[in-house]
TIKEKOL-349682 format. One record per residue (C-alpha): residue number from 1; residue in three letters; x, y, z. Coordinates in steps of 0.05 Angstrom, whole numbers. Layout:
<rs>
{NUM,"ALA",{X,Y,Z}}
...
</rs>
This chain:
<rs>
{1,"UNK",{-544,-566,1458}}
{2,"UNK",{-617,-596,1477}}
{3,"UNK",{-660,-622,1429}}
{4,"UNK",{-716,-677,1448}}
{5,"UNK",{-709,-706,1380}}
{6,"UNK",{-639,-727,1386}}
{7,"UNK",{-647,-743,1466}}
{8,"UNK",{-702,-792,1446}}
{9,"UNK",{-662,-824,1402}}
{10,"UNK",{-606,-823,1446}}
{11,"UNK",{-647,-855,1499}}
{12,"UNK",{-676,-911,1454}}
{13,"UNK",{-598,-932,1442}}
{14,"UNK",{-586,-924,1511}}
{15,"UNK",{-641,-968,1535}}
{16,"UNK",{-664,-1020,1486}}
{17,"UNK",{-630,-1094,1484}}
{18,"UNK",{-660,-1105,1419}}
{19,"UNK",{-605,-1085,1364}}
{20,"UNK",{-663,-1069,1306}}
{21,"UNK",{-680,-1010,1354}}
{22,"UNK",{-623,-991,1370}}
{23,"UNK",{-599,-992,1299}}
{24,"UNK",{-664,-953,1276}}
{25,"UNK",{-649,-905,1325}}
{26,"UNK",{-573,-897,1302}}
{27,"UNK",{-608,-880,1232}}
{28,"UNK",{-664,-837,1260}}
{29,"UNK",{-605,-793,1298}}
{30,"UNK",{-564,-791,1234}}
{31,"UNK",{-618,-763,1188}}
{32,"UNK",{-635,-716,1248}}
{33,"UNK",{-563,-682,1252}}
{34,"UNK",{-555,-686,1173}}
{35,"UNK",{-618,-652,1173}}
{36,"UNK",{-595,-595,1209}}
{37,"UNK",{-527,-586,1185}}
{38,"UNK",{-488,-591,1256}}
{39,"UNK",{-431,-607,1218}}
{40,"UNK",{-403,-590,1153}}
{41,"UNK",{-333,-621,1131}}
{42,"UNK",{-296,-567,1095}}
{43,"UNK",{-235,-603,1084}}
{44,"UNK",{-205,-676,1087}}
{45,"UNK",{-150,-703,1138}}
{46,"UNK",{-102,-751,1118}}
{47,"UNK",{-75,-789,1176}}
{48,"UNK",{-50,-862,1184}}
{49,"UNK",{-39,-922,1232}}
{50,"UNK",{29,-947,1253}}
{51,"UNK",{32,-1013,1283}}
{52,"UNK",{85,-1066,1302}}
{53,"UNK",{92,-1113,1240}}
{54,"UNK",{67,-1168,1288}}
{55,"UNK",{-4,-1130,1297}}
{56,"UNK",{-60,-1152,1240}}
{57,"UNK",{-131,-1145,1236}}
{58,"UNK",{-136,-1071,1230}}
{59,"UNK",{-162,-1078,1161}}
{60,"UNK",{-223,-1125,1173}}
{61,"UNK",{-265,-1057,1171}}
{62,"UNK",{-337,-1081,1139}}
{63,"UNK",{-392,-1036,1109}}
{64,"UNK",{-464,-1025,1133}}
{65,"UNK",{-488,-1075,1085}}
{66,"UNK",{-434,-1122,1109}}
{67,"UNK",{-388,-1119,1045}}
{68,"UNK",{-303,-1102,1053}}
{69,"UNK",{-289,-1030,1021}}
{70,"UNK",{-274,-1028,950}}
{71,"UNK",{-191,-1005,977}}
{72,"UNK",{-165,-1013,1050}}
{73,"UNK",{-177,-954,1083}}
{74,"UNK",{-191,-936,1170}}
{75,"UNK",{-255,-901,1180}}
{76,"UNK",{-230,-860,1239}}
{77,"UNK",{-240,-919,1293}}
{78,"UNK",{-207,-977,1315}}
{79,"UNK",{-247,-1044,1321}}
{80,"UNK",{-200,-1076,1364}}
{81,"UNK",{-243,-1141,1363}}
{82,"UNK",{-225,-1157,1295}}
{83,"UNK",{-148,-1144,1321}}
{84,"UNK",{-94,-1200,1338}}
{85,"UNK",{-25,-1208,1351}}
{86,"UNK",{27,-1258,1324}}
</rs>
C-alpha cells in the first residue's frame, strides 16, 4: 500500500530524536489509519502468557497517560524491560 500521508509520518518516527515528534507522529498515523478503516476487528482473541513461576514483571503494563489498567491484562506485546528473573 503507498500513501504519502502515512510515509510522512513514518519518516518523522524514523528520523526525529526528539520523542514529542515522534510521539505526535505515532498519533498523526493512528488517526490516519482509523480514518480510513484499514482494519476493522470483528471478533476478540483470548490468548494468555505462560511463564516459569520465577519470571515477574510481565504485568507492569502502563497506560498512555501513565496510569496501571483498572485489571491486569497483556496488550498483545511484551515489554521485556519491565521483566526480571528471581
Amino acid at each position: 500500500m503507498i500513501d504519502p500521508d502515512i510515509d510522512k509520518q513514518l519518516a518523522t518516527q524514523r528520523a526525529s530524536v526528539d520523542p514529542a515528534a515522534r510521539k505526535q507522529a505515532s498519533q498523526d498515523l493512528n488517526k490516519i489509519m482509523g480514518s480510513k478503516f484499514e482494519n476493522v476487528w470483528l471478533e476478540w482473541v483470548v490468548w494468555g502468557n505462560a511463564t516459569h513461576h520465577n519470571v515477574h514483571g510481565l504485568d507492569a503494563f502502563r497506560l498512555e497517560n501513565g496510569k496501571a489498567p483498572v485489571a491486569v491484562f497483556y496488550p498483545g506485546f511484551e515489554n521485556l524491560q519491565t521483566a526480571w528473573k528471581s
